[in-house]
C-alpha positions, 0 to 999 in steps of 0.5 A: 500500500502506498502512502497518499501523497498530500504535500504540498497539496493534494492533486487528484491526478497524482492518485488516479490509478487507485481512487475512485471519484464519487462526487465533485463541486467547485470546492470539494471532492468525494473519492473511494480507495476501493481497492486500498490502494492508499494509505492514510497521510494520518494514520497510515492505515488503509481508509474507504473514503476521503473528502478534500475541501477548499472551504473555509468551513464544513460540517458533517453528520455523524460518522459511524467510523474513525475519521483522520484529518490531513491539512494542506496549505490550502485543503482540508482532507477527512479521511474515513476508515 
């Protein structure tokens, strides 16, 4: 499993081959690690989904799993496992 790669920023086109796009808007994207490809930048475990947003702000509902955060420059990433 390789680890994400998130520095300086988190590109989606580095990470093609192993993520699996789910939801996009201006600011945000949805993605799946169906097959673990990647590894946690947190924890380094292998993790279902991550969120990267360029929000200032977000909220969420209630996760029924461990999460981890990632923080680039300018991207927040939530990763769930």
């Amino acid at each position: 499993m390789q680890q994400l790669t998130i520095d300086p920023t988190f590109d989606i086109h580095d990470h093609r081959h192993g993520l699996k796009l789910v939801k996009e808007d201006r600011q945000t994207l949805l993605l799946d690690n169906p097959d673990d490809v990647f590894a946690c930048p947190a924890c380094g475990k292998a993790f279902n989904r991550l969120f990267v947003s360029e929000r200032q702000t977000q909220s969420f509902g209630c996760p029924d799993s461990p999460v981890c955060l990632a923080r680039t420059d300018t991207q927040m990433l939530v990763l769930t496992h």
